[in-house]
C-alpha positions as CSV (number, residue, x, y, z in Angstrom):
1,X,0.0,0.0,0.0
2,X,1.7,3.5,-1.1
3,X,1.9,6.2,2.0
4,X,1.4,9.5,1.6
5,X,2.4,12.7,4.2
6,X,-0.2,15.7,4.1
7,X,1.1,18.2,6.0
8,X,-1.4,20.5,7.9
9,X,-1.7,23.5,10.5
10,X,-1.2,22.4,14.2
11,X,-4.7,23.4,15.1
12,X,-6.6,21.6,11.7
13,X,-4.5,18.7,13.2
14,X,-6.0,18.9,16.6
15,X,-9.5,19.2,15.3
16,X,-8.7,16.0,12.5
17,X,-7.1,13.8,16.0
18,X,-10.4,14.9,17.6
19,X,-12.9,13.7,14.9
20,X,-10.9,10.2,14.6
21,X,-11.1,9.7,18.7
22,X,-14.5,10.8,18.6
23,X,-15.0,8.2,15.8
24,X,-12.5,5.4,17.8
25,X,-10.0,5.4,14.8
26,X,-6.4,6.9,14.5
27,X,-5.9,9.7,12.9
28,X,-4.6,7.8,9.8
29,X,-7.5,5.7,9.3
30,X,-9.9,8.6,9.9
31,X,-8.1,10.6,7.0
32,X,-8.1,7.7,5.1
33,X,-11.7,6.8,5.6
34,X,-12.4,10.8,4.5
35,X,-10.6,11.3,1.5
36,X,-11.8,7.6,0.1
37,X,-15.3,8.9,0.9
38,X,-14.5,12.3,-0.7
39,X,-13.2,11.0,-3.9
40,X,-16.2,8.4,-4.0
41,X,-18.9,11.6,-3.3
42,X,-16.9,13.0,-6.4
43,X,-17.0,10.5,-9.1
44,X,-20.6,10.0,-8.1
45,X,-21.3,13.7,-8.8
46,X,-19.6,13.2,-12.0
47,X,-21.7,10.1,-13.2
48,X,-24.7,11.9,-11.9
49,X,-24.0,15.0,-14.4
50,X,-22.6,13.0,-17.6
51,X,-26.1,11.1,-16.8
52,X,-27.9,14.7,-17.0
53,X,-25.9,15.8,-20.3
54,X,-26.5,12.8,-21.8
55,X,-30.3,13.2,-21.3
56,X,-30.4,16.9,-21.6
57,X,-34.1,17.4,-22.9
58,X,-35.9,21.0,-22.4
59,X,-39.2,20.7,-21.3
60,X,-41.1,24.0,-21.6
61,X,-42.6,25.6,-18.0
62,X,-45.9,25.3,-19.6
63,X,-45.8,21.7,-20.1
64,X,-44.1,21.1,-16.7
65,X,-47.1,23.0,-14.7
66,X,-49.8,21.4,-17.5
67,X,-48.7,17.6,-16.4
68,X,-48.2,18.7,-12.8
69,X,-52.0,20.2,-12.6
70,X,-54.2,18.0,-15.1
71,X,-56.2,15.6,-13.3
């Protein structure tokens, strides 16, 4: 498994050390755990819009409010 340093500010550090106690991990599997989850929430967001562009009809307001009110 490749390892990686991230350097950060003393006091983003004290808040990360909290999170991962609070969450009874170290600090390394807590920042693990969020950038895997970050990069995951990321790709998703990407599918999500290729999905959108590849689909990427216009539908007027008119019609919208026509098939949201007809009974």
């Amino acid at each position: 498994m490749p390892i990686t340093t991230v350097c950060v500010p003393e006091e983003a550090y004290k808040k990360v050390k909290a999170m991962a106690a609070f969450e009874g991990m170290s600090v390394s599997e807590f920042m693990r755990k969020t950038i895997l989850e970050q990069v995951e929430d990321s790709q998703n967001y990407e599918v999500g819009i290729n999905i959108l562009n590849e689909h990427n009809e216009r539908v007027s307001r008119k019609d919208v409010l026509k098939e949201v009110f007809s009974n």
